[in-house]
Phi, psi and omega in degrees: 000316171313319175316284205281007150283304181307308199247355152263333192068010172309110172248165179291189173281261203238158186341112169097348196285139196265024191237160184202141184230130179273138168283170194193166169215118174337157171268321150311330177215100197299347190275307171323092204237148196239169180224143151263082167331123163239357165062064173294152145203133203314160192304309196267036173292170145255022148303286166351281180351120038236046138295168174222045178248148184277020179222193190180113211251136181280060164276136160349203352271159185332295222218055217315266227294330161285326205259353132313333152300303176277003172260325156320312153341300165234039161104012187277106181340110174255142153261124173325342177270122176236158200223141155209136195230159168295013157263332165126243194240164192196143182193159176220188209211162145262105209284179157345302214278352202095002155306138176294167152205125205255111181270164202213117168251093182299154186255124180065205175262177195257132160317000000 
């Protein structure tokens, strides 16, 4: 994270953290504010697995446990694993290509 503090100015959330949340505001509704989430994560994670890409792309949603239902439905690789956190709900997908991809049904504002 000192690289991207230093030659970027990405600073982290808090002291040692490899994370950082950007704000936002709905566009329809200017009072509803959102983070865009950024991430280090170490050479040798196993977050990722079983891709074997060195990213991860986050989307938003409603409605996490229906739309892992209806994506499954139609053939999309759902992983059987599911997190809930003080962030809120977290279930991932597999694209075509072999990317993970991490869906976040948030609880609130983020701690």
């Amino acid at each position: 994270m000192p690289w991207y503090t230093t030659h970027l100015g990405v600073k982290p959330e808090t002291e040692g953290s490899s994370t950082t949340m950007f704000q936002w505001r709905e566009k329809d509704d200017t009072k509803q504010v959102g983070y865009t989430v950024w991430s280090i994560f170490p050479h040798d994670t196993k977050y990722f697995d079983p891709s074997a890409s060195s990213f991860m792309i986050n989307f938003r949603v409603k409605d996490l446990d229906r739309l892992l239902d209806q994506l499954k439905r139609e053939g999309v690789k759902v992983d059987d694993k599911r997190e809930e956190d003080d962030y809120g709900k977290f279930g991932w997908i597999i694209d075509p290509e072999g990317n993970r991809i991490e869906l976040w049904e948030p609880k609130g504002e983020p701690p």
